[in-house]
N, C-alpha and C positions, 0 to 999 in steps of 0.2 A: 504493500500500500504506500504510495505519495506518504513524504513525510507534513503529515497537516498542522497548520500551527496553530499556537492554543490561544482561543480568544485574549484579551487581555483586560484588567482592572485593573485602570490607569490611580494616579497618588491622589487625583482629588475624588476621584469614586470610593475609593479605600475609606480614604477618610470622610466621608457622607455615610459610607454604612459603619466604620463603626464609633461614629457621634450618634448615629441612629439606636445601637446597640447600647451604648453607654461603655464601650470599652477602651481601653489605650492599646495601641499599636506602635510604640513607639519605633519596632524596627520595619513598619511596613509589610510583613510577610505570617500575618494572623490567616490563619485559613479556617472554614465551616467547625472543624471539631476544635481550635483553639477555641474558636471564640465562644464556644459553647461553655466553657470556663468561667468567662467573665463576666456572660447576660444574669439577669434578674431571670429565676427559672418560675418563678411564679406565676398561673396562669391568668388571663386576663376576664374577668366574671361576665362581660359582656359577649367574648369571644365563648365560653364555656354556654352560655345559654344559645348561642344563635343554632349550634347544632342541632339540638332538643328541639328549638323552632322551625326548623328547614324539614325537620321530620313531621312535624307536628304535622307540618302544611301540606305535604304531599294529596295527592288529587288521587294518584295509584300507586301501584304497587311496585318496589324495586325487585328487578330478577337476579339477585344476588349471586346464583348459578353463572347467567350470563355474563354479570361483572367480573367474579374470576376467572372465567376464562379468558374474557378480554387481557385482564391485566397479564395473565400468563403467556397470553400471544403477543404481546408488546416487548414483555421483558426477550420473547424468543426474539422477534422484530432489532429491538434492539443489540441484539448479538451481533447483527447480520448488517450493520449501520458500515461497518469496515470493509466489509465485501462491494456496499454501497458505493464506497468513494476509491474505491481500487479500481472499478468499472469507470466511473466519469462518467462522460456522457451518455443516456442510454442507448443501445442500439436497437435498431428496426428497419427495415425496408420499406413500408409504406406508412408506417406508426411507431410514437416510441414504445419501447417495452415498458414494463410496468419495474420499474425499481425502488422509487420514492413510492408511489401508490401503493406497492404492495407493502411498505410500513405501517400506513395506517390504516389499514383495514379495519385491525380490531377496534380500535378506537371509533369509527365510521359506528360500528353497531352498535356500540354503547351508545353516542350520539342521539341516535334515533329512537332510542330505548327511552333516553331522558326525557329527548322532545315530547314522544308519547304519553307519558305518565304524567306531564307537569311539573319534571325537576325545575327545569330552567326558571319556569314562573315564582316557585319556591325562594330559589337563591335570590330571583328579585328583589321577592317582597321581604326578605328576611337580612341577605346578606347588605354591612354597609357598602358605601361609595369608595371609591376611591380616594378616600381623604386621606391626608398625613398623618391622623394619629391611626385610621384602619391598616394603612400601609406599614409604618413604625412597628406598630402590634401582632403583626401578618410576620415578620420579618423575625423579631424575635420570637416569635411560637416557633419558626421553621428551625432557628438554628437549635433550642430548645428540646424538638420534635425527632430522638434518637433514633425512631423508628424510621422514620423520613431520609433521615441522612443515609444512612445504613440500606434501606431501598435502593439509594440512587448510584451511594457507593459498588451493590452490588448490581447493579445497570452500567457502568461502565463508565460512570460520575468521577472522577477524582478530586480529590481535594482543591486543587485549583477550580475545575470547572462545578464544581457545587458553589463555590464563592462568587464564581460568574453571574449564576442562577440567583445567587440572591441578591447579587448586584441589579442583577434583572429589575426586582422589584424595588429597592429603595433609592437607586437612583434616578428614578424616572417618575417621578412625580406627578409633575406634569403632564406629562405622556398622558401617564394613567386617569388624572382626573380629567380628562376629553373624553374616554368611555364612560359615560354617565349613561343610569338605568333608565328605560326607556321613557318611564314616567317624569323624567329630568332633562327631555329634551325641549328646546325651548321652542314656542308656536311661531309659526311662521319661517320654519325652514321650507329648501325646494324639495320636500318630499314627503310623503305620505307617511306619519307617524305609525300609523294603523298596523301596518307592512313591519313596522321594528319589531326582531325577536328581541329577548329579555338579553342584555349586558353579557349574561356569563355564556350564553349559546351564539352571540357573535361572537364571542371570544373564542370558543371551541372551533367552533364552526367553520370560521374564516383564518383559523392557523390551519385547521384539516387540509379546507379549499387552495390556500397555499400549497399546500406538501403537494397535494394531486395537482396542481399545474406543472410541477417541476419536470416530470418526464418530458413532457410535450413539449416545454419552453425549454427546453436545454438540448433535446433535439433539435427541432428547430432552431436553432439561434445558434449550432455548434460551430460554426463557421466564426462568433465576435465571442464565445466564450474561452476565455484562462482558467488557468491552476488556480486563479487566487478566485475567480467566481465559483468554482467548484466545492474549491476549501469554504466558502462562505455558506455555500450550500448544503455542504456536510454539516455544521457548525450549528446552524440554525434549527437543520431540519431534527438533529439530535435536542436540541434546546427545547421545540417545539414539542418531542416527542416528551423530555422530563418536565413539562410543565405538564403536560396535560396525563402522563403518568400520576403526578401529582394529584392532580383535581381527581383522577379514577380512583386515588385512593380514598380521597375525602368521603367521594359519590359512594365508595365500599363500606365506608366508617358508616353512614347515614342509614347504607342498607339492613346491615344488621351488625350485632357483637362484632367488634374490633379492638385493634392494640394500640387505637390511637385516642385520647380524651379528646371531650367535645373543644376545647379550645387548638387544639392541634387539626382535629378535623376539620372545622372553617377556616386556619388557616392556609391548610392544604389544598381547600378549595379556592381560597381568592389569591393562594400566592402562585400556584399553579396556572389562574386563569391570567395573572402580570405575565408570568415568565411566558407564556403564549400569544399576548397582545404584545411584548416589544420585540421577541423576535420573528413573529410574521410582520410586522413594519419593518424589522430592516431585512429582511429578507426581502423584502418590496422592492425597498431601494437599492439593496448591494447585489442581487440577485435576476432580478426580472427588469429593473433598470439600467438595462447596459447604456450606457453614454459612449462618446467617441474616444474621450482618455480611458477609460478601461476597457474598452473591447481588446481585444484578440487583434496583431495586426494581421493588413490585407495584406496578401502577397502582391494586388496588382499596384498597389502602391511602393512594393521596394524597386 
């Protein structure tokens, strides 16, 4: 396999999460289980309740059966991420093959499963906004959340890139508070309110629609794509897959007995559904927006 390079947490994101955390860093180099040392490990009473109400609220029934198999077909998925970026671009004669697609399959059915029941409308109406103190909150559950860690680790997570993922989420702020629940969007946009699903199922939904364009568009487009679009490729689509790994486990806590407490389960849910909204945006931008500096050069131009 290409040797791929590891995203990066530059010194002022360092230091945003862990002012976030309440920790000192003084050499720079705190990763996911340092920092789990130095957090406040006490759970948050708002966060421990909103589980309890996400369940409360349900409309139907979770197919618990179904969720573990999903999650065990992800973590197989996820093995096969390095085979993924060893191939590059997909090949096909008339169509691309299916290589990103075939990742998230399992995911795809849980999806549908949610939609059906009324999860999504649940985490609506229950889970908060993207505010700084839910973010802050979210962020220390995760580091916290042994179980969680330990998951991702055993997905192919390393210490650096768990730091990444949670970098995901407390330095993008902003970002995040632009995904407001639907009921927060403001009247008199150019579009039909009616038509918005609930916050956390665009979030799922449109990192899924992401990964399933990536065949086709990287077929297509093989002629302007590089090793670094590739590598960006790989990076996110793994990103995309531990977030929403994530959120399946929450969705798993909610369905029935789990090893994760309700304040770990909502965070697993909304930190899952950050690390899925920042990188299917930049996978938008570094991936599907090829520009004329980073294409691939034309031969007819040397």
């Amino acid at each position: 396999m290409p040797e791929t390079p590891k995203p990066q947490v530059t010194e002022r994101e360092r230091r945003a999460l862990t002012e976030s955390l309440g920790v000192s860093d003084a050499d720079g180099t705190l990763t996911v289980p340092d920092l789990r040392d130095g957090v406040d490990s006490e759970a948050d009473a708002t966060f421990q309740s909103i589980g309890r109400a996400v369940r409360a609220d349900l409309t139907g029934d979770l197919d618990t059966a179904l969720i573990d198999d999903a999650l065990a077909e992800m973590e197989t998925r996820m093995e096969r991420l390095a085979e993924v970026r060893e191939v590059g671009v997909p090949g096909g004669d008339t169509e691309a093959e299916d290589l990103y697609r075939d990742l998230i399959a399992p995911a795809w059915e849980v999806y549908d499963h949610l939609a059906e029941v009324g999860f999504f409308e649940s985490l609506e109406a229950n889970l908060p906004a993207f505010t700084e103190e839910a973010i802050d909150t979210t962020a220390n559950q995760l580091v916290t959340a042994g179980t969680l860690v330990e998951a991702l680790s055993e997905n192919g997570f390393d210490d650096h890139e768990q730091t990444v993922l949670l970098s995901n989420v407390v330095n993008n702020k902003t970002r995040l508070s632009r995904w407001v629940p639907t009921s927060d969007i403001p009247e008199g946009v150019e579009f039909d309110v009616e038509y918005v699903p609930p916050l956390h199922q665009r979030s799922m939904g449109g990192a899924l629609l992401w990964v399933n364009a990536l065949d086709h568009h990287l077929w297509q487009k093989e002629i302007l794509v590089t090793d670094e679009i590739l590598d960006d490729a790989f990076w996110y689509t793994k990103a995309i897959l531990g977030g929403l790994y994530m959120m399946l486990r929450g969705v798993r806590a909610i369905a029935a007995d789990d090893d994760l407490t309700d304040a770990e389960t909502t965070a697993a849910l909304i930190g899952g559904s950050a690390v899925a909204i920042v990188n299917q945006e930049e996978m938008m931008k570094d991936v599907f927006w090829i520009n004329e500096e980073d294409r691939a050069p034309s031969p007819a131009r040397q």
